[in-house]
C-alpha positions in Angstrom: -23.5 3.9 -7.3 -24.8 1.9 -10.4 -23.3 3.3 -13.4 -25.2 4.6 -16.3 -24.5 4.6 -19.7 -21.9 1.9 -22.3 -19.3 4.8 -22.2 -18.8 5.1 -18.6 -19.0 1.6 -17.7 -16.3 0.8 -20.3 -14.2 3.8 -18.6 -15.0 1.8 -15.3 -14.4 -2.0 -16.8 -11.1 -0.9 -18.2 -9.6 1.1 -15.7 -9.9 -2.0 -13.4 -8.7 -4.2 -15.6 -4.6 -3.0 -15.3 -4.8 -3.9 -11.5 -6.7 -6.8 -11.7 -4.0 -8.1 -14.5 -1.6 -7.7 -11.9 -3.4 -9.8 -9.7 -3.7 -6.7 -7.1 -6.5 -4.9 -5.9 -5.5 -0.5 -7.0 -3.7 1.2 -4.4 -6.1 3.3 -2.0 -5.9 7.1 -2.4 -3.4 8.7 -0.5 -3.6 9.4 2.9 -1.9 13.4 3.5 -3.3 13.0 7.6 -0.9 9.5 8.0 2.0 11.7 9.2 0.7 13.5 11.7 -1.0 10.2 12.9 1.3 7.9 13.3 3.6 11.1 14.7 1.2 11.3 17.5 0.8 7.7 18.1 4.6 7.0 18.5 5.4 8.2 21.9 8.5 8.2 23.7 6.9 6.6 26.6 6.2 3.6 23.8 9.1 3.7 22.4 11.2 3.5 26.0 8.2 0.8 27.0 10.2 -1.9 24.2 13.7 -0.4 25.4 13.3 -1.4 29.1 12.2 -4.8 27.9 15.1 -5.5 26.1 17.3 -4.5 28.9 15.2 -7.2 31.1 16.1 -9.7 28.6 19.7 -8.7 28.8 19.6 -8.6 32.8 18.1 -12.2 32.5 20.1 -13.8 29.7 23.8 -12.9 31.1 24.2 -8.9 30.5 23.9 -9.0 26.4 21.6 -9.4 23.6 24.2 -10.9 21.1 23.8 -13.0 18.0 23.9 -16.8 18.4 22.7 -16.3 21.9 19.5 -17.3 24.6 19.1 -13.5 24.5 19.1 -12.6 21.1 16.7 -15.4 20.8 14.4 -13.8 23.4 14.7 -10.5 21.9 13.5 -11.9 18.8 10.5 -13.9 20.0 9.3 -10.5 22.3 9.5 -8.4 19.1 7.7 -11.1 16.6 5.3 -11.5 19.9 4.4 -8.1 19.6 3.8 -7.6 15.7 1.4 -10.9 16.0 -0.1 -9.3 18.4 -0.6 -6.2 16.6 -2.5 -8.2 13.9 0.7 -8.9 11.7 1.6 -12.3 10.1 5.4 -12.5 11.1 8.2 -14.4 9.4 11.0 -15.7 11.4 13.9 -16.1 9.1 16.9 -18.4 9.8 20.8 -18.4 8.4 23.8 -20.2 9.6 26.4 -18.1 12.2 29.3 -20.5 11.0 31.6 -20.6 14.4 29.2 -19.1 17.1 28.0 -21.6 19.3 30.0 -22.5 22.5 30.7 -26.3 23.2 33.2 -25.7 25.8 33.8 -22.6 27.9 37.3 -20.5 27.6 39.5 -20.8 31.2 42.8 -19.4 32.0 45.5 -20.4 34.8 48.3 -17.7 35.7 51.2 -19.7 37.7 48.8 -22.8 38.2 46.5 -20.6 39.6 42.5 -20.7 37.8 41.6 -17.1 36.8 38.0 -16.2 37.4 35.3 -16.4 34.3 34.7 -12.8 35.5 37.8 -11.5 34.9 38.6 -12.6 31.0 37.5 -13.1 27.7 38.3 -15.1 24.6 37.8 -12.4 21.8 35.5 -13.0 19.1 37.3 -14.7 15.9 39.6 -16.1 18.1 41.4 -19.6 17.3 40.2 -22.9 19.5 43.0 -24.4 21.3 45.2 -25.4 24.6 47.9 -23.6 25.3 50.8 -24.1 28.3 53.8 -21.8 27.8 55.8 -18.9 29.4 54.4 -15.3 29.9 56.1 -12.3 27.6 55.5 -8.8 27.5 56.1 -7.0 24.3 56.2 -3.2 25.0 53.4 -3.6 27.6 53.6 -0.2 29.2 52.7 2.0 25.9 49.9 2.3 23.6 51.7 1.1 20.7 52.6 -2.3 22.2 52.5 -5.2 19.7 51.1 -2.5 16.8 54.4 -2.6 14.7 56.0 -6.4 13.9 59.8 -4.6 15.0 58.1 -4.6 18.7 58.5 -8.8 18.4 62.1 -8.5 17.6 63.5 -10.0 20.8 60.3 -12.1 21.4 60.8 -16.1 22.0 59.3 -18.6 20.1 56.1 -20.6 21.8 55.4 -17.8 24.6 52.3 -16.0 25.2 52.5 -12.7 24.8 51.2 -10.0 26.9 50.2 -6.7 25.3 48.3 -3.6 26.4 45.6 -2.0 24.2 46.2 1.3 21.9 46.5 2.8 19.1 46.5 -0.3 16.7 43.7 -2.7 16.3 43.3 -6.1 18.0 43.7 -7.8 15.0 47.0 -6.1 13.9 48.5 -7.0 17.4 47.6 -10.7 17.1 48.6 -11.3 13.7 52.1 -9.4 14.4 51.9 -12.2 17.9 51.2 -14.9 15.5 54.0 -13.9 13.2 56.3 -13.9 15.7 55.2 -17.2 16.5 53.1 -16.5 20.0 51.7 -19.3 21.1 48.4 -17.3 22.2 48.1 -13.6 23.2 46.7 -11.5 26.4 45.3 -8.4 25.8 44.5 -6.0 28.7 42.6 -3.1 28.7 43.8 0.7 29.3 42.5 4.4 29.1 39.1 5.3 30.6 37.8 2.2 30.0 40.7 0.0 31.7 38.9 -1.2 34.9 36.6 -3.6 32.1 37.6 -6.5 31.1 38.5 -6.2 27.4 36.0 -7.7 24.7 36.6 -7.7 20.8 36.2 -8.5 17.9 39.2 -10.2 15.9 36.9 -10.3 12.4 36.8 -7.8 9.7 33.6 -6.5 8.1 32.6 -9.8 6.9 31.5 -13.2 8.8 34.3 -14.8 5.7 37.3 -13.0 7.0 39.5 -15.9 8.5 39.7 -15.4 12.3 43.5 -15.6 13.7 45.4 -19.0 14.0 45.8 -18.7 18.1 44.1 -18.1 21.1 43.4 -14.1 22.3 42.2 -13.5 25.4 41.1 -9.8 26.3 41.1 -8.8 30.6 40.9 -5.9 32.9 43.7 -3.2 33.0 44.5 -3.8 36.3 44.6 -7.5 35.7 47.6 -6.6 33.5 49.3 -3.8 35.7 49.6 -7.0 38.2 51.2 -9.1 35.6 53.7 -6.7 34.5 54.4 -6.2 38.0 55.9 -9.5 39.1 59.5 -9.7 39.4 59.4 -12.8 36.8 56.8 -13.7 34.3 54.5 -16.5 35.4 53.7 -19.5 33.0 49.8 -19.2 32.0 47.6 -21.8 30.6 45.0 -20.6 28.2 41.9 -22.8 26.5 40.0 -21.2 24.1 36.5 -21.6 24.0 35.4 -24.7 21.8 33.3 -23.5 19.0 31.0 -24.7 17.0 27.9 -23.6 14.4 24.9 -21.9 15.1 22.0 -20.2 13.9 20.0 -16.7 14.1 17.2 -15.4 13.3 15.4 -12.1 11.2 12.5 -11.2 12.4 9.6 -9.3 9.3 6.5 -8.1 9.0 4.5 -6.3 6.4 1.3 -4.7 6.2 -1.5 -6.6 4.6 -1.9 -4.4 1.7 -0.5 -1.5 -0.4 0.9 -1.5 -3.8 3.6 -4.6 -3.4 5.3 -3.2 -6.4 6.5 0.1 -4.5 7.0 -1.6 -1.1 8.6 0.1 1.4 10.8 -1.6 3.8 12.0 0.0 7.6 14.4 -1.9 9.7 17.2 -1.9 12.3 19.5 -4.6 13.8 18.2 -6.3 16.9 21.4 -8.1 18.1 24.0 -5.9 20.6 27.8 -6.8 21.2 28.3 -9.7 23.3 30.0 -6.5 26.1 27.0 -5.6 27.1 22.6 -4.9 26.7 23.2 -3.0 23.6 20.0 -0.6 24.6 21.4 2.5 22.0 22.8 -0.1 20.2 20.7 -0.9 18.6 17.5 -1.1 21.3 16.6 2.1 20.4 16.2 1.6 16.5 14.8 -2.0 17.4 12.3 -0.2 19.7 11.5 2.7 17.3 11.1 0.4 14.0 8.9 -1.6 16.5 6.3 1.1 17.8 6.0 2.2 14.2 4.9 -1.3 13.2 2.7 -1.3 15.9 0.9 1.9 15.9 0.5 1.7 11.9 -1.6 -1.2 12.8 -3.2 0.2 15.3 -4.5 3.1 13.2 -6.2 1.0 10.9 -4.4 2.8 8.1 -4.2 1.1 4.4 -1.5 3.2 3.2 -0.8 3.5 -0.5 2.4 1.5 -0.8 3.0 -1.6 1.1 5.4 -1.4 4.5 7.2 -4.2 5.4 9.2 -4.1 9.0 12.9 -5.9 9.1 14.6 -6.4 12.8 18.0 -7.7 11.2 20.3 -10.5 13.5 23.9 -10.4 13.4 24.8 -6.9 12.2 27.8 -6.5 14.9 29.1 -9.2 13.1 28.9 -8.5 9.3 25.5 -7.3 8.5 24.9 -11.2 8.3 21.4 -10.5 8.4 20.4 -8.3 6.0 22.8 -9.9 3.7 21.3 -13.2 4.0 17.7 -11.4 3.2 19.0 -9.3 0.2 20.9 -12.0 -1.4 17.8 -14.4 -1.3 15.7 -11.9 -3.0 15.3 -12.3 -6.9 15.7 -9.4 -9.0 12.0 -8.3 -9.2 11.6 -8.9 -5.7 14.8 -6.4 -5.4 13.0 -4.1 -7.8 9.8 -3.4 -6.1 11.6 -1.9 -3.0 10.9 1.5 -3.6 13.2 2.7 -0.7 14.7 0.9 1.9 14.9 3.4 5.7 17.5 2.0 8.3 17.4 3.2 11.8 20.7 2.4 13.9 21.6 4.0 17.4 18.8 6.9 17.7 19.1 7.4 21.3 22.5 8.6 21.9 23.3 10.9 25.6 25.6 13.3 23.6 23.5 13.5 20.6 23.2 14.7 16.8 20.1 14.3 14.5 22.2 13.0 11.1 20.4 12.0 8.4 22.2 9.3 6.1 23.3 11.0 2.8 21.8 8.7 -0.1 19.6 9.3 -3.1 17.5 12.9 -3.3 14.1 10.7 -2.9 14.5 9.6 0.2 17.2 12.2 2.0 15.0 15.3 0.9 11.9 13.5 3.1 14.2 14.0 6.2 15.8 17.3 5.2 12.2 19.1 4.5 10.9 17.6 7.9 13.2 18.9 9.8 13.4 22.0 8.0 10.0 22.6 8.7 9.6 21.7 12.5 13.0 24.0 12.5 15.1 21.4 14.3 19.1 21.4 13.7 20.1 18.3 11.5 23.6 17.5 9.6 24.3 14.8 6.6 26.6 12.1 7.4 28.4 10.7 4.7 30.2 8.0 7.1 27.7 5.8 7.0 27.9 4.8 3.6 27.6 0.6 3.7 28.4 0.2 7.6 24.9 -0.8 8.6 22.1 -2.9 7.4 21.5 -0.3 4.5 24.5 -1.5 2.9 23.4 -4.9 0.8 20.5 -2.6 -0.2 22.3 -0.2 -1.7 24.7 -2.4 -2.9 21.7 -3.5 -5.0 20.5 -0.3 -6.5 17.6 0.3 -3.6 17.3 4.0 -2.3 18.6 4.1 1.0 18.2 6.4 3.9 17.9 6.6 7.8 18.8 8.5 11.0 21.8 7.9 12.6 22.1 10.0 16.6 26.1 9.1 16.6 28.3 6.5 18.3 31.9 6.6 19.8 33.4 9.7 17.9 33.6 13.0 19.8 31.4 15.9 19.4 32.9 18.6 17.8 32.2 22.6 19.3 30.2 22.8 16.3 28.2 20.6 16.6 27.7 21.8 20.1 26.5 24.9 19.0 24.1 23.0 16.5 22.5 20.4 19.1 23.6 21.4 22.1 25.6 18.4 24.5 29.5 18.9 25.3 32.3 19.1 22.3 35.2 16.5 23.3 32.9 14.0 24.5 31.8 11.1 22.4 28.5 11.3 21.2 27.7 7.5 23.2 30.2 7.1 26.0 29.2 3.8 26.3 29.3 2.4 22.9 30.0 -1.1 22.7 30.4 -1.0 26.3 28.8 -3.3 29.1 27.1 0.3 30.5 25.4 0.7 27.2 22.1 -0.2 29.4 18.6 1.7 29.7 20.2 4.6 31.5 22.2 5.3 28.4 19.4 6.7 26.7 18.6 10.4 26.1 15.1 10.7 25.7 15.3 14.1 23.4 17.0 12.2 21.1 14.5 9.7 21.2 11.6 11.8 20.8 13.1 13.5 18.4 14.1 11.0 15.8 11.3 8.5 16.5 8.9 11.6 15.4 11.3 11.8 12.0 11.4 8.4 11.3 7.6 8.1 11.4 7.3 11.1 9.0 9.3 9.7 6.7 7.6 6.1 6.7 4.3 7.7 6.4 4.8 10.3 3.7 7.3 7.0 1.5 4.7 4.8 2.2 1.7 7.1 0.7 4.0 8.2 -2.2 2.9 7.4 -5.9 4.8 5.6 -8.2 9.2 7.1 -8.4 
């Protein structure tokens, strides 16, 4: 409609002259329909659909999804494959993994004899090296073993010791080994998990924590029953895996419009441990964060605030990924994240809706959904820093997420809040090879995927804070 009149053109001409000195077009009006929209467009079935995918490029890229490796790489290139598709422009953002790559596989000999690749594993932060010495058990048959330096007291100088797992972590055993001066360590498994072979980590929460001065090899608990059963120890032979640098990958995408200056960002790591598919860890926030992005699109919507989409590399070993992104951002970039949503593990068999706790702007959009569909929720406070939230709340950004539990047991309240079995852990395969696409609880699923789209839709139509 042509306006009529000096006065009401000048009302026109200088409201669109604060935008248009931004070098933006104004945000549209708000959109109070985008909840229930992009609710019913994010199914389970789609949500499962990216899931099973990820497990075939697990199955197809030897059993894991891990940084630095052929099938985080495909993982990557299937999710940036399907935001293009979806009409997004996609940046795929590289950083160095310092120490990652492979060059030379690990082996191990017991008594001259080659062990099978199968049945061992160099742990991650392990030393590179050779190794030729005598066998030594340090308090192999109990849960403490190796936890406590007094354990090495008798131990002899150059041999590789032989531990079981317990109690104490990896890296406490190795550096109390190394101490003693062990020439390289065995660790073998135990508890319910003993028939795996062991994998670990022997980092900290940072890529920059030094990694331990000798070779550790993790194996299966009976692997180690044998050992300890022989009349005399047998001399071993352990090379460590030559290692070398690497790179990984983010992959982002952001709506075409929206008000830049309040964006709203949404992510979730996409890399698993290197002990198995990592499908609830973290395929099932990959896969949620991803059918968001997708059906958004597919809506047509033009929400108020700009939404960009994150699928971070190298959280299980850092948050390497999301650090890299937050630390390249300059401080207004830093500024016009409005909020920043983190979905990690939302699939879990035993499961809990938790809602991270974090600033009142952002926790209250969960709280009052659930509140209002009448669905059982708790605030976890654990959480503070441990996933890809953490370097955006370490600068300033309001932070918030879902969170359906990992390895700790469920507690009888808890049972009586969400149902499941107290004394169980809430994933039972956490970290674990059998993390796969049968370790997925599609309530959960369906339950959180419906949250986290709420609280996209309602952040992303939401006026200035």
């Amino acid at each position: 409609m042509k306006p009529s009149g000096l006065l009401p053109l000048l009302a026109v001409i200088l409201m669109a002259a604060v935008p248009a000195a931004c070098g933006q077009e104004p945000p549209p009006p708000p959109n109070p329909d985008l909840s229930s929209d992009l609710r019913d467009s994010v199914t389970v079935e789609g949500v499962l659909g990216h899931a099973k995918r990820f497990q075939a490029i697990a199955d197809e890229h030897g059993g894991n999804r891990a940084a630095g490796t052929l099938g985080y790489d495909a993982s990557a290139e299937y999710v940036a494959g399907e935001l293009r598709r979806a009409g997004y422009e996609v940046e795929v953002q590289s950083f160095e993994l310092p120490g990652y790559a492979v060059i030379r596989e690990a082996d191990l000999d017991i008594a001259g004899t080659p062990v099978a690749a199968t049945d061992f594993a160099l742990m991650e932060r392990s030393a590179d090296g050779e190794v030729a010495a005598g066998l030594e058990p340090v308090d192999a048959r109990g849960a403490t073993s190796g936890c406590d330096a007094k354990d090495f007291g008798e131990f002899s100088d150059g041999n590789v010791a032989l531990l079981r797992r317990g109690t104490c972590t990896f890296r406490t055993k190795a550096e109390n080994a190394q101490r003693a001066g062990a020439s390289a360590v065995l660790i073998f498994n135990a508890g319910e998990a003993g028939g795996e072979v062991l994998r670990g980590s022997l980092g900290g929460p940072g890529i920059g924590i030094p990694g331990i001065g000798i070779p550790v090899i993790g194996t299966g608990g009976s692997f180690g029953e044998r050992l300890l059963a022989r009349e005399e120890m047998p001399r071993v032979r352990v090379f460590a895996a030559e290692g070398g640098d690497t790179s990984t990958t983010n992959v982002i995408a952001q709506t075409p419009g929206g008000d830049a200056e309040n964006t709203v960002m949404v992510g979730a790591h996409l890399d698993s441990v290197p002990e198995g598919p990592g499908i609830n860890d973290n395929g099932s926030g990959s896969a949620t964060v991803l059918e968001m992005a997708i059906q958004l699109a597919e809506l047509d919507a033009e929400p108020r605030n700009r939404v960009r989409f994150a699928f971070w590399g190298a959280e299980e070993v850092g948050l390497v990924g999301s650090r890299h992104y937050v630390e390249g951002l300059g401080e207004e970039e830093i500024e016009d994240i409005s909020a920043y949503l983190n979905f990690d593990m939302t699939g879990s068999q035993n499961f809990v809706s938790s809602v991270y706790e974090g600033p009142d702007e952002v926790e209250e959009v969960f709280d009052s959904y659930f509140e209002n569909k009448g669905i059982q929720v708790e605030t976890n406070s654990a959480l503070d820093g441990r996933s890809d939230h953490g370097p955006f709340q370490g600068e300033g950004v309001p932070t918030g997420g879902l969170f359906s539990g990992a390895g700790g047991t469920k507690t009888e309240r808890q049972e009586e809040g969400f149902g499941g079995e107290a004394g169980v852990p809430f994933d039972a395969c956490y970290h674990r090879a059998c993390d796969d696409i049968d370790n997925l609880s599609e309530e959960s699923l369906d339950t959180l995927s419906d949250a986290a789209a709420h609280a996209t839709a309602v952040l992303a139509e939401r006026g200035d804070p």
